[in-house]
C-alpha positions in Angstrom: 79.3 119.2 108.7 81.3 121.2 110.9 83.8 123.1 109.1 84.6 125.8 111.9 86.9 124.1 114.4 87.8 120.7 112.9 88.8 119.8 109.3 88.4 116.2 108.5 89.9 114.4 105.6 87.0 114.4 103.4 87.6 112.2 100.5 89.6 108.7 99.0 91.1 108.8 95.9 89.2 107.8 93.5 89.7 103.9 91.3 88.6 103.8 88.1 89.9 100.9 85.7 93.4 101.2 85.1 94.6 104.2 87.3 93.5 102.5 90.3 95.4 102.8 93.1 93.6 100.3 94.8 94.2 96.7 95.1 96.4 95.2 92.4 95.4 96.5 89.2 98.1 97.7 87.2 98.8 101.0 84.3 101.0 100.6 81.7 103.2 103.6 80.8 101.0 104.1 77.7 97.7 104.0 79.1 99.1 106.4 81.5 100.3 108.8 79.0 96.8 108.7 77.3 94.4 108.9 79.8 90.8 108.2 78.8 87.8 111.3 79.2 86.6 109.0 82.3 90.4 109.0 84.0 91.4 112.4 83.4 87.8 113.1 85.1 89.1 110.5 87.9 92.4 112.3 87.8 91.3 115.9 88.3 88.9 115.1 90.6 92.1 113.1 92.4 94.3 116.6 92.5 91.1 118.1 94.2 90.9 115.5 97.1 94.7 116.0 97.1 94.3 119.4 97.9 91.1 118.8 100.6 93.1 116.6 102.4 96.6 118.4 102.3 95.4 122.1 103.2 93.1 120.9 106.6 94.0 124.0 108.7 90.4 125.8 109.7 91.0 129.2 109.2 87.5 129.7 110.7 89.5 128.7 113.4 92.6 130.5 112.9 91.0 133.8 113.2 88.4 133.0 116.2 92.1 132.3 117.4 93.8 135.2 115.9 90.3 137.8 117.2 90.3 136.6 121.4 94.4 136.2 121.1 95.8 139.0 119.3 92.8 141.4 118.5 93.0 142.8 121.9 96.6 143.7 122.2 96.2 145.5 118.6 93.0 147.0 119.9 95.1 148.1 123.3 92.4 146.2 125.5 95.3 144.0 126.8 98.5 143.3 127.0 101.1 140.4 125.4 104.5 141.3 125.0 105.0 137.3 123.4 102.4 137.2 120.7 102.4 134.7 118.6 100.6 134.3 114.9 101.7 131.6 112.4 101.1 132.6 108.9 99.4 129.8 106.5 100.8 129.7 103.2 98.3 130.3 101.4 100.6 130.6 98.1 100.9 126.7 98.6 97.2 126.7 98.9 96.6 128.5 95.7 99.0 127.3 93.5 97.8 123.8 94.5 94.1 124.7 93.6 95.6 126.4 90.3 96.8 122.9 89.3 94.2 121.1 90.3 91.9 123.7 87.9 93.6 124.0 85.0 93.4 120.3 84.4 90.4 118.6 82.1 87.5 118.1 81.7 85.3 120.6 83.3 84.1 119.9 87.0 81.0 122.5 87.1 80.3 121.1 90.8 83.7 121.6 91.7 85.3 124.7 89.6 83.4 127.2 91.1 84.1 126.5 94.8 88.0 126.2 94.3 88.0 129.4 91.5 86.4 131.1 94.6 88.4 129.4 97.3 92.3 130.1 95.1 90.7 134.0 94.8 90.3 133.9 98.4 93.3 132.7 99.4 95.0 135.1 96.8 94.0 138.0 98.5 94.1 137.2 101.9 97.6 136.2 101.5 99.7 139.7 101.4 97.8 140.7 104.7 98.1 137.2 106.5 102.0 137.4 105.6 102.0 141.1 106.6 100.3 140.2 109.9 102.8 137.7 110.5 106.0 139.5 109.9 104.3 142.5 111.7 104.0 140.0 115.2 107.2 137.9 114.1 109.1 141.5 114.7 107.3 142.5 117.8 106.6 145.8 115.8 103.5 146.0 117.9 105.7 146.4 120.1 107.6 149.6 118.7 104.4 151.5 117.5 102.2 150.1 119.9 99.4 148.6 117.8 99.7 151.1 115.4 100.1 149.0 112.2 98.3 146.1 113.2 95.0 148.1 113.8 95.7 149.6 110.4 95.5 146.3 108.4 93.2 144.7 110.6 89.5 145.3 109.3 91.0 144.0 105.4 92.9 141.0 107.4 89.5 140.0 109.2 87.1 140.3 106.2 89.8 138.2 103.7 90.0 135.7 106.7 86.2 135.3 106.8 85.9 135.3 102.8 88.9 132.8 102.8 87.4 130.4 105.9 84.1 131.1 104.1 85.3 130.0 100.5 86.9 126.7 102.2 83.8 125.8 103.9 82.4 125.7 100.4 85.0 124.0 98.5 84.7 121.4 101.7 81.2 120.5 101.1 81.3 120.4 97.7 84.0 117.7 97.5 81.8 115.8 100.2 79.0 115.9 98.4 80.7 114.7 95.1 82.5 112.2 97.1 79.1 110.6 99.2 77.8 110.2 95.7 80.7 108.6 94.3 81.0 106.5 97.4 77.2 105.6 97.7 77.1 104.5 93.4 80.2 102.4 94.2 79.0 100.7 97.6 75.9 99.8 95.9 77.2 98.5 92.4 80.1 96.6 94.2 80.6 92.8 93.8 79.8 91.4 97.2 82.2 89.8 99.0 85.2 90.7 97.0 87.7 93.1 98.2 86.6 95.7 96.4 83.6 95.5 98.1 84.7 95.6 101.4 87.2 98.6 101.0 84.1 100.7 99.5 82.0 99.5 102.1 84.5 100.8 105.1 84.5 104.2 103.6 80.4 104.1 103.4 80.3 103.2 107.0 83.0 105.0 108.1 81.3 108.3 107.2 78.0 107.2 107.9 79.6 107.0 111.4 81.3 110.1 111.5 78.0 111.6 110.4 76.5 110.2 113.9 79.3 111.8 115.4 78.8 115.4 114.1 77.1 116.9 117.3 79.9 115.2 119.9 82.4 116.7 117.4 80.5 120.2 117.9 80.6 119.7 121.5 76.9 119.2 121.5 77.0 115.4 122.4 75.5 112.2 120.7 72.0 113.5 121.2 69.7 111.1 119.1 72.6 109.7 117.4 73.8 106.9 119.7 72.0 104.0 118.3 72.9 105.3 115.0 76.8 105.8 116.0 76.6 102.4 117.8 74.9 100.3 113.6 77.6 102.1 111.7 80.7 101.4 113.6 79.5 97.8 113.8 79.1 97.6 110.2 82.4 99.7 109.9 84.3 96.9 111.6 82.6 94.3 109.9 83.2 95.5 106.5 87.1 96.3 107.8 87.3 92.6 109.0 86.1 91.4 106.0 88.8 93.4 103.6 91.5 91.9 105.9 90.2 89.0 105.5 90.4 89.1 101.9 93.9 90.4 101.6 95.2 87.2 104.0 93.6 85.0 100.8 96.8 86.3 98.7 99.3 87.5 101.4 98.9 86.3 105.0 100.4 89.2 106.6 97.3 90.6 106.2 96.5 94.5 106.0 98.2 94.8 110.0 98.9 98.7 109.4 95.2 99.4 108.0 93.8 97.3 110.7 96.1 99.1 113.5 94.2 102.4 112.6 90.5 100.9 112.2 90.7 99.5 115.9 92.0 102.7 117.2 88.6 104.5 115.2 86.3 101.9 116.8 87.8 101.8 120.1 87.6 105.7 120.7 84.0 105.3 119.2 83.1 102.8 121.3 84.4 104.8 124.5 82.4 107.6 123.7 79.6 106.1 123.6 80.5 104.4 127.0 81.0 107.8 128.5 78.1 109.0 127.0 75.9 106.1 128.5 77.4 106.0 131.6 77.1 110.3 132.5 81.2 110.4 132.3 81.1 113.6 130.6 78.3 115.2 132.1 80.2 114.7 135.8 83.4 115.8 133.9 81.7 119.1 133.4 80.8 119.6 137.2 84.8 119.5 137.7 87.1 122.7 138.2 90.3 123.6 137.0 90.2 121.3 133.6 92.7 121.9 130.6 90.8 120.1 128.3 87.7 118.3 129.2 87.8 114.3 128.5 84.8 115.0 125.9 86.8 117.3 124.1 89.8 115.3 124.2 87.9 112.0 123.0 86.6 114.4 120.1 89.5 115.7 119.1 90.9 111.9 119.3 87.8 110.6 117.1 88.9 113.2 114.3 92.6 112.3 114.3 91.7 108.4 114.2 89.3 109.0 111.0 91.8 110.7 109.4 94.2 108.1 110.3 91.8 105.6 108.5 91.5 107.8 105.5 95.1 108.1 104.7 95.8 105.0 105.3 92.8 103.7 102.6 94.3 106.8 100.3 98.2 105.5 100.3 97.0 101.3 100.3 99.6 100.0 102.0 98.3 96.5 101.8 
């Protein structure tokens, strides 16, 4: 997974019984006020996807940004009298993984990361909101450089322990989620609406999975065919879960299915453009902003996360 210059919304809430969000099962104020051991497990593990989806700026990103952009006026190797650094309130970001930690049971394959990722963030946040009040003020201006090369080493090496630290908290909610996922898709009823919601997320990310490289900017590679299966069976599972929702309410699931054509259309048109050499002429061209493979890329992302909030809030 590539965690350096796109942050995808990793994970869906969690059902379980009577604290399911999904579909029309209902909680009663008592059951919610006395949770069993398997929803408060449900529920923590809830406040952690909360917190994957929430916080999805790359701060691997942010300070490749912040080392070609700023690094070099500090360092007196260029000039900028208009910099620009937006801090990223990492208090938020901690007091959100505090919360999520404090509450039981356990989560050995989660704890660690986000104990490690809130330290992180804990210490790289005085020098991220000294850097920004240092550029906010043009001080470089006024002592040319002077403070910003002073905090600079400690503001690089807590950005690389922080972006670091959410790399791993990023792949261990993954991997806790595909297992989840995976034991649900298989178990599921067939043909019930359950089934088909479970089974979009399965396919969804099996898809994105054949995407990784084109999201790197390394192309499909092998992974056509493979990207090609998986959005079929994507749609077919999305087509089904409309179809069961019109068997109650014949509105249907319109907003859900307004986001899952947008996802398979954008697939679908990379693979098109993959097929037919688009972006490999695209590259011969001059004077490009953004090339259309980066642009359908960055596109891709947005629509999957599109698709995962819109499973996570249920409007349907």
């Amino acid at each position: 997974m590539n965690t350096g210059n796109m942050i995808r919304s990793l994970a869906v809430a969690a059902c379980v019984l009577t604290l399911s969000a999904c579909d029309e099962s209902k909680t009663s104020n008592k059951e919610q006020n006395q949770p069993s051991a398997e929803q408060a497990e449900v529920l923590k593990y809830n406040a952690y996807v909360e917190v994957a989806n929430s916080f999805q700026r790359s701060y691997a990103k942010e300070l490749a940004t912040f080392q070609s952009y700023v690094q070099p006026v500090l360092d007196g190797k260029d000039k900028n009298d208009n910099l620009f650094y937006s801090t990223n309130n990492l208090d938020r970001l901690k007091n959100a993984l505090a919360k999520a930690r404090e509450m039981k049971p356990d989560m050995a394959e989660l704890d660690g990361s986000a104990d490690a990722y809130r330290d992180a963030a804990e210490k790289a946040e005085p020098l991220d909101r000294d850097m920004g009040n240092y550029i906010a003020a043009k001080t470089y201006l006024s002592d040319q450089g002077a403070h910003g090369r002073e905090i600079q080493p400690a503001f690089i090496a807590a950005m690389e322990t922080l972006a670091a630290a959410q790399g791993n908290f990023i792949s261990a909610i993954d991997a806790k989620d595909r297992a989840r996922i995976k034991a649900e898709f298989e178990s599921a009823q067939k043909d019930t609406r359950d089934y088909f919601r479970i089974g979009m997320i399965y396919h969804i990310k099996e898809s994105m999975d054949a995407a990784d490289g084109f999201l790197q900017g390394k192309g499909l590679g092998d992974r056509k065919d493979a990207l090609k299966t998986s959005l079929d069976q994507f749609n077919a599972m999305a087509t089904g879960y409309d179809a069961k929702v019109r068997e109650k309410n014949n509105a249907g699931c319109s907003s859900m299915m307004l986001n899952v054509n947008a996802y398979l259309a954008t697939g679908r048109q990379i693979i098109l453009r993959t097929e037919n050499g688009r972006y490999q002429e695209d590259k011969k061209a001059q004077f490009q902003m953004m090339s259309a493979e980066r642009q359908d890329a960055t596109q891709l992302l947005q629509d999957y996360n599109n698709v995962i909030n819109a499973i996570n809030f249920n409007k349907c």
